[in-house]
C-alpha positions in Angstrom: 15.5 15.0 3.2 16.4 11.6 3.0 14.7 9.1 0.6 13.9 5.6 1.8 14.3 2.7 -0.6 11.5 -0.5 0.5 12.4 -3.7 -1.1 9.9 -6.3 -2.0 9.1 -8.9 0.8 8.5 -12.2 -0.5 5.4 -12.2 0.4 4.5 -9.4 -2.3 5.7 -11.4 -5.3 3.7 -14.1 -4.2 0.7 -11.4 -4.5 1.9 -10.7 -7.7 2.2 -13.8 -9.1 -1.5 -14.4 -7.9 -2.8 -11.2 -9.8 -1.2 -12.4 -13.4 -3.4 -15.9 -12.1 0.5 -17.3 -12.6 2.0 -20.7 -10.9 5.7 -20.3 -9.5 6.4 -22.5 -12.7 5.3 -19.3 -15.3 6.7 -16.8 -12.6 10.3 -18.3 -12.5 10.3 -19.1 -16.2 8.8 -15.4 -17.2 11.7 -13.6 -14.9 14.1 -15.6 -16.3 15.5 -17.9 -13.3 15.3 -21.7 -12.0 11.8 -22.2 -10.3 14.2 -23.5 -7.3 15.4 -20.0 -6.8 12.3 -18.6 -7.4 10.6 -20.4 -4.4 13.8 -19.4 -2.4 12.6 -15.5 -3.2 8.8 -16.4 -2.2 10.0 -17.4 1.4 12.4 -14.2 1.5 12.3 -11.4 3.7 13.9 -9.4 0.9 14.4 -10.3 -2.5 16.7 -9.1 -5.2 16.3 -5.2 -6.5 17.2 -7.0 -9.8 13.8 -9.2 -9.7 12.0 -6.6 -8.6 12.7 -4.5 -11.2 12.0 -7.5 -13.8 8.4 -7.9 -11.8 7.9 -4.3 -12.6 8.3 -4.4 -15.9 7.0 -7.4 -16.1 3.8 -5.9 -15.3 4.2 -2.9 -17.8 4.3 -5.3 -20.3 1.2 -7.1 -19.5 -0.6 -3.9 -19.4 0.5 -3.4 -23.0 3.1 -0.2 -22.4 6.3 0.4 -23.5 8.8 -0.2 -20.9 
């Protein structure tokens, strides 16, 4: 048994951006890079494991639990 990692397209941190009701502005400054590189990660086919983990807990934050 083998277990399959899926990174996150661009295309769903743009979706999540748009559920915290978030420009790229907050998004970039909330993960904690320059929004230029954060635009760069919007039009990517894969983005960092590094972000994605940051939007994750990002998002257990915002629902007010402990990460």
């Amino acid at each position: 048994m083998s277990l399959e990692l899926v990174m996150m397209s661009g295309f769903e941190l743009r979706l999540w951006r748009r559920g915290f009701n978030w420009d790229q502005e907050r998004a970039a400054e909330e993960l904690g890079i320059s929004l230029r590189t954060y635009k760069r990660y919007e039009n990517a086919k894969e983005i960092s494991k590094l972000i994605e983990l940051a939007t994750f807990a990002l998002t257990m934050i915002q629902r007010g639990c402990d990460v």
